[in-house]
N, C-alpha and C positions, 0 to 999 in steps of 0.2 A: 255270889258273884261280885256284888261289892266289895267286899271283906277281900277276898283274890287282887280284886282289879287293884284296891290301895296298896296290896302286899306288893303287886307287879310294881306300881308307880314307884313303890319307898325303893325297893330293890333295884330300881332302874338309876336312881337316884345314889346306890349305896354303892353302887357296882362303877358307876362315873368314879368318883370321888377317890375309891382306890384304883382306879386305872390312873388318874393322876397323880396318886401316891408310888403308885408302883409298888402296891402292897397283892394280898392274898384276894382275884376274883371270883365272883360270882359264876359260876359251869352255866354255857349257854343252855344247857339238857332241862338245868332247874329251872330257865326261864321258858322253855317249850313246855315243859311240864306244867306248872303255873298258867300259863296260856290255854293248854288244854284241857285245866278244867274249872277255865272262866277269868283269868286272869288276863286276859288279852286286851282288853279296851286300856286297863293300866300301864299295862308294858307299851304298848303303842304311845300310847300320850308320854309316859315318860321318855320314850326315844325321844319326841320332838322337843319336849320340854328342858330335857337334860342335852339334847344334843349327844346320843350316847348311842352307840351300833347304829349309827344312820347310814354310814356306808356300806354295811355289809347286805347288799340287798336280799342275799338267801335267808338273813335271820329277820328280817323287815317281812319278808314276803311270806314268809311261814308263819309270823304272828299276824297278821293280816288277815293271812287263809284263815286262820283258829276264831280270831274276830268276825269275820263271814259267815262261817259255821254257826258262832253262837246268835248270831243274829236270825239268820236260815231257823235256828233251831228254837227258838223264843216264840218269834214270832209264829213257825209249824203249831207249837202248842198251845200258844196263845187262841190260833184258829178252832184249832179242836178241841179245847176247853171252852169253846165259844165266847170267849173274851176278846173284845176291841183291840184291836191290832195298830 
């Protein structure tokens, strides 16, 4: 999930840079993708960080969602592994 989130952040980051080249992007598919499975706190922090898809609220709000889930879902296991939440 670390490993994901920096991939999301470098990518959010990679993906800026040629939109202001107006070079070859990053498919928002790869970044849902990525998000769902575990790359979402990355992707989120680099939107704000980058300044990058902040206005597209559908693609904000589905990384979002993905960051909920993996939250919802940590902490579910964390409970019934009997680990400190």
């Amino acid at each position: 999930m670390i490993l994901s989130g920096l991939v999301g952040f470098s990518l959010m980051g990679i993906d800026k840079a040629r939109a202001q080249e107006r070079s070859r992007r990053i498919p928002e598919k790869a970044f849902y993708e990525l998000a769902a499975i575990g790359g979402a706190f990355g992707i989120a922090l680099g939107a704000g960080v980058f300044h990058h898809k902040t206005r597209k609220g559908y693609f904000l709000g589905a990384v979002l969602t993905l960051a909920a889930f993996w939250i919802v879902f940590l902490v579910g296991t964390a409970k019934l592994l009997g680990l400190p939440s």
